[in-house]
N, C-alpha and C positions, 0 to 999 in steps of 0.2 A: 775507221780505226776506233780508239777510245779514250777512254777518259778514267782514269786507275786514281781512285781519291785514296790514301792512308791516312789513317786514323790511327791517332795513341791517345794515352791515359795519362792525366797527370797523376795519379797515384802509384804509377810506375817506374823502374829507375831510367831515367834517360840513358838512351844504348841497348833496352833492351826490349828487341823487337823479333815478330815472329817468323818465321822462316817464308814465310808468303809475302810478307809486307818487303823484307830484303830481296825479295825476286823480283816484285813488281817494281823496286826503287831502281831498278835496272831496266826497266822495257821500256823506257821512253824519258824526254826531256823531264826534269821535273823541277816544279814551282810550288814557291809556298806565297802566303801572304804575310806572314809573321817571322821579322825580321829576329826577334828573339827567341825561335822558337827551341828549347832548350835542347833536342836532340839536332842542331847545326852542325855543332862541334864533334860529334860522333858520327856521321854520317860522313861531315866532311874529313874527318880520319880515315873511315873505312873508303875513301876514292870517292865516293858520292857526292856529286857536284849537284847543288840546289839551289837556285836562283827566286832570290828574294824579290818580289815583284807586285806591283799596285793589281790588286784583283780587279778582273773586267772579265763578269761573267760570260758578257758577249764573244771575246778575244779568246777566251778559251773553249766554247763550246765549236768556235769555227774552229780552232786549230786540230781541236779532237778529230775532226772530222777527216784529213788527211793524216795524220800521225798519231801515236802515243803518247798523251801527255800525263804525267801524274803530279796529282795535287797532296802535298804535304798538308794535310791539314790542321787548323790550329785547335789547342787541344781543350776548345770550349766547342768543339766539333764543326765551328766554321756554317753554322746550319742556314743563315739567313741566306749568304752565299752561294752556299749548294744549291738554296732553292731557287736562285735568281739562275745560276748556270744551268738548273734544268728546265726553267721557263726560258731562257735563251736557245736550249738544244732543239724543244718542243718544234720552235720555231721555224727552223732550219726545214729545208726540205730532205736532207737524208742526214736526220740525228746521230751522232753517234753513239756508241756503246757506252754507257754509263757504269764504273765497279766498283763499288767500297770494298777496300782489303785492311781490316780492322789490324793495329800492325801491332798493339798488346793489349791483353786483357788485365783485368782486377783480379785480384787474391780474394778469396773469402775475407773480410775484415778492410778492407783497403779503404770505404769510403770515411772509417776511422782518421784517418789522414786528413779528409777533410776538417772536421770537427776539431781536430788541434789545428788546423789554419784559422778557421774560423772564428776560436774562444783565442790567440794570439792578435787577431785583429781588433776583437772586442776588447780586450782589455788595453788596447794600445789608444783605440778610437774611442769607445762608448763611456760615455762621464759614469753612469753608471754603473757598468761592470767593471770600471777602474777603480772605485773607492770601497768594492767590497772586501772583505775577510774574510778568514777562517769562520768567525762568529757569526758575523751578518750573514751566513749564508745555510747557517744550522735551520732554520724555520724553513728553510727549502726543502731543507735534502730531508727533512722528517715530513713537510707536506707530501712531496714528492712519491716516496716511499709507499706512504699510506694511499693515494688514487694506482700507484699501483696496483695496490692489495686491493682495491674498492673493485679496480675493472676485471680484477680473477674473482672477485665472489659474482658479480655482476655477472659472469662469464662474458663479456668481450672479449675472446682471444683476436678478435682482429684487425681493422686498422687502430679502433681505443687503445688495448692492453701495447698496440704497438709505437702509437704515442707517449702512452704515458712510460712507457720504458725508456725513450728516447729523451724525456726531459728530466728521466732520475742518472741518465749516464749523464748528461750535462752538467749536473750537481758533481759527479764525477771526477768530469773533464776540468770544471771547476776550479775545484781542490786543488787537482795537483798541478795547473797551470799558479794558481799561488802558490805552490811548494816552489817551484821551479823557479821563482824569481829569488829563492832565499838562497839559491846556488850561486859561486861562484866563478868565476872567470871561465875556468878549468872544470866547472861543472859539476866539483866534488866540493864545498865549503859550505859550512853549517850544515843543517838537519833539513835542507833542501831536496829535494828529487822532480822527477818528473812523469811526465804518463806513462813510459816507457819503463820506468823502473817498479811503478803501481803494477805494470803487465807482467814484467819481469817476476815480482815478489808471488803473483800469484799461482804464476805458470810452475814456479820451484815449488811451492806448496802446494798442487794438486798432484804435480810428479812425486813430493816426496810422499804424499799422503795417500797414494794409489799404487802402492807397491805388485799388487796385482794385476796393474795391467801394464805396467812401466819397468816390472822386476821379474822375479819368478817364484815370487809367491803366489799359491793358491789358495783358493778360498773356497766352502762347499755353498754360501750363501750372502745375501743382505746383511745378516746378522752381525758375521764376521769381518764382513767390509766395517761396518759401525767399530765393531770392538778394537778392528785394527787403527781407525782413526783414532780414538780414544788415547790407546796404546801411543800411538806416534807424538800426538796432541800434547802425553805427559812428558817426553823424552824430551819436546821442544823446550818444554816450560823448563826443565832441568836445567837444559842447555844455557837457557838464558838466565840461570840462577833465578827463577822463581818460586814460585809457594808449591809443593807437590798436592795441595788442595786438590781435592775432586771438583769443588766449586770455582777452582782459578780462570779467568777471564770471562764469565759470566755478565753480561755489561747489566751492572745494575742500573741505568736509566731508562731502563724499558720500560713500557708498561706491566702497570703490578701484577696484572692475570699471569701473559705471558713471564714475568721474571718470576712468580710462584712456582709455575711449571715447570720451567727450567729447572728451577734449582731441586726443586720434588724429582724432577729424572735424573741429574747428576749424583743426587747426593742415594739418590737411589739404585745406581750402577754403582756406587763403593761400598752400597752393603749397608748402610745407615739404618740404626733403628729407627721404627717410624715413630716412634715416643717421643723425639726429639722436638719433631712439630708440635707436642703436644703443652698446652696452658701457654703459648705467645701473647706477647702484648704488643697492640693494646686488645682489650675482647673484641672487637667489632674486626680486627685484622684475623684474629687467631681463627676468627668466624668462616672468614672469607675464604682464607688459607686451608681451613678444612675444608672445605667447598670446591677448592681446588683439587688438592688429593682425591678426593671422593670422587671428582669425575673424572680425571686418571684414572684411577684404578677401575671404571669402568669400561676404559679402552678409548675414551671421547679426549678429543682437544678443547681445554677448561675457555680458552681465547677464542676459538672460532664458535662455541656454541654458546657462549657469552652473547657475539657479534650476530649470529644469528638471532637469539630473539631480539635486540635489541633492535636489525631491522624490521623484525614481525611486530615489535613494538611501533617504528616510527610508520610503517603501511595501515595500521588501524587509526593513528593519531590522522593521517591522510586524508581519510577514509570519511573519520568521522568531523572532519573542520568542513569535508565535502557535503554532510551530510547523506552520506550513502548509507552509510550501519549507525547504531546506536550503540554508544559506549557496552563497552560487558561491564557486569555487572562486577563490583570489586573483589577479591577473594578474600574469604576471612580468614 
């Protein structure tokens, strides 16, 4: 006979299981190890009788052997187990059939789930990630941020670039696990939220801002996707009674390269004379700032080819602390 193991997800809703896992749950006696296993109460609804039982890998690889048994398994996959019942079955002089019938799968995004279990333990348990804030946590999410950008110029797109993405969502995850504690009872009091509402705000602002793939506007290009965000971008800012500024939510704490750029492209989508830039203080800024324009207008991004010499700068300093090359010679 055999041996029919189910498998579910905790990142799934409990009840909800795939149409092979409800067939198998019916071919034969079925046992679990885990008395709290959260889909009890659904299965014992749907007529499914499951008998909670001390695992003996031995006891069940014999029973397999005359009958149909299936094992409920617990939903850390029960693996150490499995592997004793199949070094029990080995054994046997006529093994029986061994089946895993996986009973639900993960969604695209599901192990997300995890990570709010995770940062809710941590802040409940870890002394550390209990006493941080919104603040103490700023030098992160700006470090963080930045080795992102380090492993795309670096080009690791692979396990690094996938790293380091994983601990600027953490900065994330973060946040709005502190937001969420400023909620109340009822989960609506003060200026509290949670990840789900950070998901929520986003998912409405790409739908409202992609009217072309979400509506029935059409567009002949790239161009016009930009001009229609722009477009949309103003209406919000309206909406919310803000500054109809071409330069409105521009975050001025960027870096100076990049916040020059910006604001040279904004203000140069409204049409701005470029004179405007012209005699800033202090000289040594008005300097730079032309330095910026000047490599715009050559089609280049004034922050990445900043950053580019900058690391052709630190591979010669390398180079030469190695003694491999000899300083160049300075430029007059």
């Amino acid at each position: 006979m055999a041996l029919i193991v189910v498998t579910t997800s905790p990142r799934v809703a409990p009840g909800l299981l795939a149409p092979a896992a409800w067939k198998a749950l019916t071919r034969g006696r079925v046992l679990t190890g885990t008395p709290d296993h959260p889909y009890l109460p659904y299965l014992d609804e749907a007529g499914v009788r499951v008998e909670v039982v001390t695992p003996d890998p031995g006891a069940i690889a014999r029973e397999s052997r005359t009958g149909t048994v299936v094992w409920l398994a617990a939903q850390d996959g029960d693996e150490d187990f499995m592997r004793a019942v199949g070094h029990a079955a080995i054994s046997l002089d006529e093994p029986p059939e061994i089946e895993v019938v996986p009973g639900s799968y993960d969604l695209p995004g599901a192990r997300l789930l995890d990570l709010v279990q995770v940062m809710d333990r941590l802040r409940r348990e870890c002394p550390w990630d209990r006493k941080q804030t919104h603040e103490s946590l700023v030098p992160y999410l700006v470090e963080e941020a930045y080795e992102v950008l380090e492993t795309i110029h670096e080009g690791d797109y692979g396990p690094p670039l996938r790293e380091e993405l994983g601990d600027l969502l953490l900065q994330v995850m973060f946040h709005a696990r502190l937001a969420q504690e400023r909620m109340g009872p009822e989960g609506t009091a003060g200026d509290g939220f949670d990840i789900d509402d950070v998901a929520a705000g986003i998912v409405e602002k790409l739908v409202r801002r992609h009217p072309h793939v979400f509506a029935e506007v059409e567009v002949s290009g790239a161009g016009e996707v930009s001009d229609n965000w722009e477009t949309i971008k103003a209406a919000e800012r309206a909406a919310k009674g803000e500054t109809a500024s071409a330069l409105s939510g521009v975050p001025m704490g960027q870096p100076a390269i990049s916040l020059a750029a910006q604001l040279l492209r904004r203000a140069g989508r409204a049409g701005a004379p470029a004179s405007l830039a012209g005699d800033l203080a202090p000289p040594a800024g008005a300097r730079l700032f032309a330095l910026v324009r000047e490599t715009q207008d050559a089609g280049l991004d004034p922050e990445a080819e900043l950053r580019a010499a900058a690391r052709e700068y630190r591979r010669r300093v390398e180079e030469w602390e190695s003694g491999r090359v000899v300083t160049p010679p300075d430029t007059p």
